[in-house]
N, C-alpha and C positions, 0 to 999 in steps of 0.2 A: 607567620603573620596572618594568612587568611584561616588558619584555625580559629586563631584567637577573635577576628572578626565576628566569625561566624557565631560563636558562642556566645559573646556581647551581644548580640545580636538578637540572640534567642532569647538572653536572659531578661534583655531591657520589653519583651514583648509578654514573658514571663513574668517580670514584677507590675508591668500594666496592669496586666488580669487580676492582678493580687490584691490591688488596689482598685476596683470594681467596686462599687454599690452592688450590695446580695452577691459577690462572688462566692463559690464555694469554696476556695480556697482563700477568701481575705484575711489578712492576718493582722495581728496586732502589731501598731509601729515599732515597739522595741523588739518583738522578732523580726519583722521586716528588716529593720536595719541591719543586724546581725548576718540576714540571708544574704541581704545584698554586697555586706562587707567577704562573705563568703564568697559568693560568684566570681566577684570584685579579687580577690586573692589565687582566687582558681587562674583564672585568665595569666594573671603575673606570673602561675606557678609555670602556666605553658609555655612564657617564653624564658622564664631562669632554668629550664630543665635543660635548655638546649646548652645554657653555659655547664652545668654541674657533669651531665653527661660527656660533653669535651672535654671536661677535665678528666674524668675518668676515663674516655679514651687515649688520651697522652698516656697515662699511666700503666695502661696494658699493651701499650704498643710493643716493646719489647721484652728481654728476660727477666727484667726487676722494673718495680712503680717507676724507678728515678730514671732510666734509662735515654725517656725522650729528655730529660732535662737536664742532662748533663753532655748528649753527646750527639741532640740534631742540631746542626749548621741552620738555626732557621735566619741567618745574613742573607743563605743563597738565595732568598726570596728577591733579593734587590737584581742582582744582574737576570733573575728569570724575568723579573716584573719588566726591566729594560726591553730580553729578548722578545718576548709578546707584543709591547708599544703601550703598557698600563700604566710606567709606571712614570707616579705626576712630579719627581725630581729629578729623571734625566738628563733634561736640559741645560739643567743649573751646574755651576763649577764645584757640588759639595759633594758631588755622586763619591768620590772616595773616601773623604772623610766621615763622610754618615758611615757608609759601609765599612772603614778601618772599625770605627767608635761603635758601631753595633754587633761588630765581631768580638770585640771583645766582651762586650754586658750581654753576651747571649743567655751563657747559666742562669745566673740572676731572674735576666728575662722572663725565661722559660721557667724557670721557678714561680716568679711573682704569678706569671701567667694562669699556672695549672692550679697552685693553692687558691684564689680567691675564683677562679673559676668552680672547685669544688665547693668552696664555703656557699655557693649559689643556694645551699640546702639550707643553711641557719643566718643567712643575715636577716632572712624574714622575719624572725624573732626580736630583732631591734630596729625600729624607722631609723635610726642615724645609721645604723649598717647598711641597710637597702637603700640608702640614698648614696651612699659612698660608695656602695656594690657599683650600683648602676652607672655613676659617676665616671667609675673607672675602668668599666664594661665601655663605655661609648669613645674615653681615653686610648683603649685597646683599639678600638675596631680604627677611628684615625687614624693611629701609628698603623698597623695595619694596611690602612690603603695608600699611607705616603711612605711606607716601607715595600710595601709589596703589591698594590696595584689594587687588591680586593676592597671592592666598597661595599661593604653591608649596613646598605642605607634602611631595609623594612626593622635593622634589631637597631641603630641608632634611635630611630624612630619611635621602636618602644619602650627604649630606655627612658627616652623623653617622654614618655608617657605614661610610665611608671612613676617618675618623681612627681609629674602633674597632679594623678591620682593622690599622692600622699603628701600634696603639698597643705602646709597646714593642719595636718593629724598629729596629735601626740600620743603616747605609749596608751593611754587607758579607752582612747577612742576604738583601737583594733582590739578585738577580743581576739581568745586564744583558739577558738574556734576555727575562724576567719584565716589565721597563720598557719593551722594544721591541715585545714582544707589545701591551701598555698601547698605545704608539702606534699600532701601526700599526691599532688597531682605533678609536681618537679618527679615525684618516685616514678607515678606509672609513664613517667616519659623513657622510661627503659624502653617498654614495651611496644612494639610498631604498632602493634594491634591497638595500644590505649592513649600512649603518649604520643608517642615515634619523635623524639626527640633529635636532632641534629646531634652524630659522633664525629666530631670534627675534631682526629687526632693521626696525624699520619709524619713522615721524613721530609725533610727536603733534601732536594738534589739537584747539583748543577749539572747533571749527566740526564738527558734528556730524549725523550722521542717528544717532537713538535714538528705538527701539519699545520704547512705554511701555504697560504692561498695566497697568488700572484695575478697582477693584469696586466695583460698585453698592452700598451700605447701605440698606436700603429702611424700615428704621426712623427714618434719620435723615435721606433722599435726599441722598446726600451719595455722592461717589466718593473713593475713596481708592487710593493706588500699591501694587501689588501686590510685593514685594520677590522678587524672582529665587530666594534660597535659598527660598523656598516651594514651585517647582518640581524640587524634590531633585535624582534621577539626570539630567535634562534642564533643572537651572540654567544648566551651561554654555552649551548651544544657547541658551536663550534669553535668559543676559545677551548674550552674541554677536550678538545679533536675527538669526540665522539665517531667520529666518521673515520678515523686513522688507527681506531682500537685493535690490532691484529698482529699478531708476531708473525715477524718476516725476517728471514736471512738477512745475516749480518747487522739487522738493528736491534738497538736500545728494547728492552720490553715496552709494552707500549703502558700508556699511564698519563696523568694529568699536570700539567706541566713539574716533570720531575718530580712530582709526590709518590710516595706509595706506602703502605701500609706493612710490608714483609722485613720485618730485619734482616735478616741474612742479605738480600739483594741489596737492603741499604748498606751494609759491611762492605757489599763490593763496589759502591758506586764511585769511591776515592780513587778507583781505576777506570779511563776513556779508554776502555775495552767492551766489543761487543759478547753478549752472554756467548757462551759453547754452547748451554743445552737451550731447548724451546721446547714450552708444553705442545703447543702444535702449532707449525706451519702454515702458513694463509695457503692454500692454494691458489693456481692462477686464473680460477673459473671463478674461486669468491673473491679476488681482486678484482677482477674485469666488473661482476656482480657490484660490490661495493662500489667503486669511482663511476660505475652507472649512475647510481643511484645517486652520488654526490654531483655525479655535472649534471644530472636534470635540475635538480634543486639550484646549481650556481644560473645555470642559463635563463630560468624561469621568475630566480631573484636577481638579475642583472636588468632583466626586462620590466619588473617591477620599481625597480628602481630608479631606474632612465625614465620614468615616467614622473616617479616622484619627486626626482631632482626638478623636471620640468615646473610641479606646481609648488614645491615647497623650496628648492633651493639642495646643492649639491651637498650642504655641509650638513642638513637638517637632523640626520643618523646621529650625528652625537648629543642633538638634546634630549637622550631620553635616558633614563634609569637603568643601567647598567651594572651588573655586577664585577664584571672587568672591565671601567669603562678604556677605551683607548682615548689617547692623549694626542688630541691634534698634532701640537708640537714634535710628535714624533713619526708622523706620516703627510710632512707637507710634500713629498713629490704625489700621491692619492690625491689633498684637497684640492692639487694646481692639473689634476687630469678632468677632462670630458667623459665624462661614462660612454657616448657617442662614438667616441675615437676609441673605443676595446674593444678589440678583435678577436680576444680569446682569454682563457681563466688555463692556469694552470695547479696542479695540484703536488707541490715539493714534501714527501715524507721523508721529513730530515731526524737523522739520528747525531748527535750534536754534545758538546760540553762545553758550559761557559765560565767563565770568568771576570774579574774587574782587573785592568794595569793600569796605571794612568788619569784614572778617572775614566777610562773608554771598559766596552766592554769588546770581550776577545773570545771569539767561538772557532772553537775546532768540531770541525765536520767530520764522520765518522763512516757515514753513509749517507746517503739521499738518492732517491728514487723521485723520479717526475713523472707525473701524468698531463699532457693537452689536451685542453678543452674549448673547439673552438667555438666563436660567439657566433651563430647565422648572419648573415647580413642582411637587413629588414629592409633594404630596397628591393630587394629579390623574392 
């Protein structure tokens, strides 16, 4: 999104100039138009590159194009989006039935998914296509977060601002120009150097390595799960567990919640067994290293925050823009704590596989390792 800003940006300063008394560059209106229909096409192509190139990564994920779509479990998204606290239907009494009902429309799914995600390249050639593209782009990305937790609010947004652009143009308005431009800049989003388009195409798995951050209540000795949107501009990182990335005895590989890109370890994820072999083992001097580095960061954002529940209010972390947001509703023992009354953070690297019975979700622990992290006591 802040690509596409940027560019807009340049271009509308760009066609200012163009439009200058004695520019040297002033152009005549009917090219102007056509330049700026270009620009204007350019920008669209950088955010549809990011659908066409997804689709194309489904499609190499494994040994044949059809592979992801005929044989990733993308349901498990629902009990992971539970296990994290994203996901905004847990509450509700439908949590099985959605998940029976979308186990089975997964093919389908995943089909409809990947095809119109490729056609990203030629719906530009028709405005009723690019509006029904985009339509069903924004269709996706909802289901999406009420399936799975993920809110991608900057590409809804451009969806919605894609159809603004082209509200009111008909076929003879856009020249071919203007569309080719559109392409060829969806193409170079291959390239990191030119596009660097989002490949967002990997497994799901309910077999999982997830770093679980807990708070001590020392009123009540009780630990409670700390919800990710707590750590605001670094939710990302740390729903991601960027800080738990490490292979360690007897866990899960490490990886994003249950995603990964390798077929083979996806073949074996149908088994709550820990791998036999490890590319390489954590040592215990780059564990020590690592949960260093993570309880500076909890203690220093504990402290920050105890401040800002003071002037803005405890619950204030979840009004902001989120990519996982968490779900109040599923961490009210956190909104009914004191930040004040936490005595200490701990750090649970849980290797884990989950499930739906019931409509509950059902985790079997595999391993877990814990690190304390105690909080200073600021009277002292």
């Amino acid at each position: 999104m802040a690509d596409m800003v940027m560019f807009l940006g340049m271009c509308a300063c760009l066609l200012t100039v163009m439009q200058l008394p004695g520019s040297p560059v002033r152009t005549a209106q009917g090219e102007l138009r056509t330049f700026e229909h270009c620009l204007a096409f350019s920008a669209i192509g950088m955010h549809l590159g990011n659908y066409l190139w997804s689709g194309y990564a489904k499609m190499v994920l494994g040994p044949y194009p059809w592979t992801w779509i005929v044989e990733n479990p993308t349901a498990s998204s629902i009990p992971i989006s539970i296990h994290f606290g994203i996901s905004p239907i847990a509450q509700w009494p439908i949590t099985q039935a959605v998940y029976d009902a979308f186990s089975i429309g997964v093919p389908l799914s995943n089909f409809l998914v990947t095809i119109i995600q490729v056609a990203a390249v030629v719906v530009v050639f028709r405005l009723i296509l690019l509006r029904l593209a985009t339509l069903f782009y924004d269709v996706l990305h909802i289901g999406i977060y009420v399936l799975g937790g993920l809110f991608f609010w900057p590409w809804i947004w451009n969806n919605v601002s894609v159809l603004y652009a082209v509200r009111g143009k008909k076929e003879r308005d856009i020249s071919l120009q203007a569309r080719l431009c559109c392409v060829a800049v969806i193409l170079m989003g291959y390239s990191g150097m030119l596009g660097n388009s989002a490949f967002l195409g990997w497994f799901d798995s309910t077999k999982l390595r997830s770093p679980i951050i807990e708070a001590h209540d020392k009123t009540t000795d009780s630990w409670v799960e700390v919800p990710n949107s707590f750590f605001l501009s670094h939710s990302y990182a740390m729903s991601h567990g960027y800080f738990g990335h490490a292979y360690r005895d007897g866990h899960f590989y490490p990886g994003i919640g249950g995603t990964g890109q390798d077929y083979a370890i996806f073949r074996e994820s149908v088994h709550c067994d820990p791998p036999t072999q490890y590319p390489q083992i954590e040592t215990a001097e780059e564990f020590e290293s690592r949960v260093t580095v993570l309880e500076q960061f909890l203690l220093a954002h504990h402290a920050k925050m105890v401040a800002r529940a003071d002037r803005l209010g405890h619950m204030a972390f979840y009004l902001r823009g989120h990519h996982h947001p968490s779900n109040p509703l599923l961490f009210e023992d956190f909104s009914a704590l004191d930040l004040r009354n936490v005595d200490a953070y701990r750090y649970l690297d849980t290797s884990l596989c989950l499930s739906i019975e019931n409509g509950q979700l059902r985790t079997q622990i595999v391993k877990q390792d814990e690190h304390l992290m105690p909080v200073p006591d600021p009277s002292k």
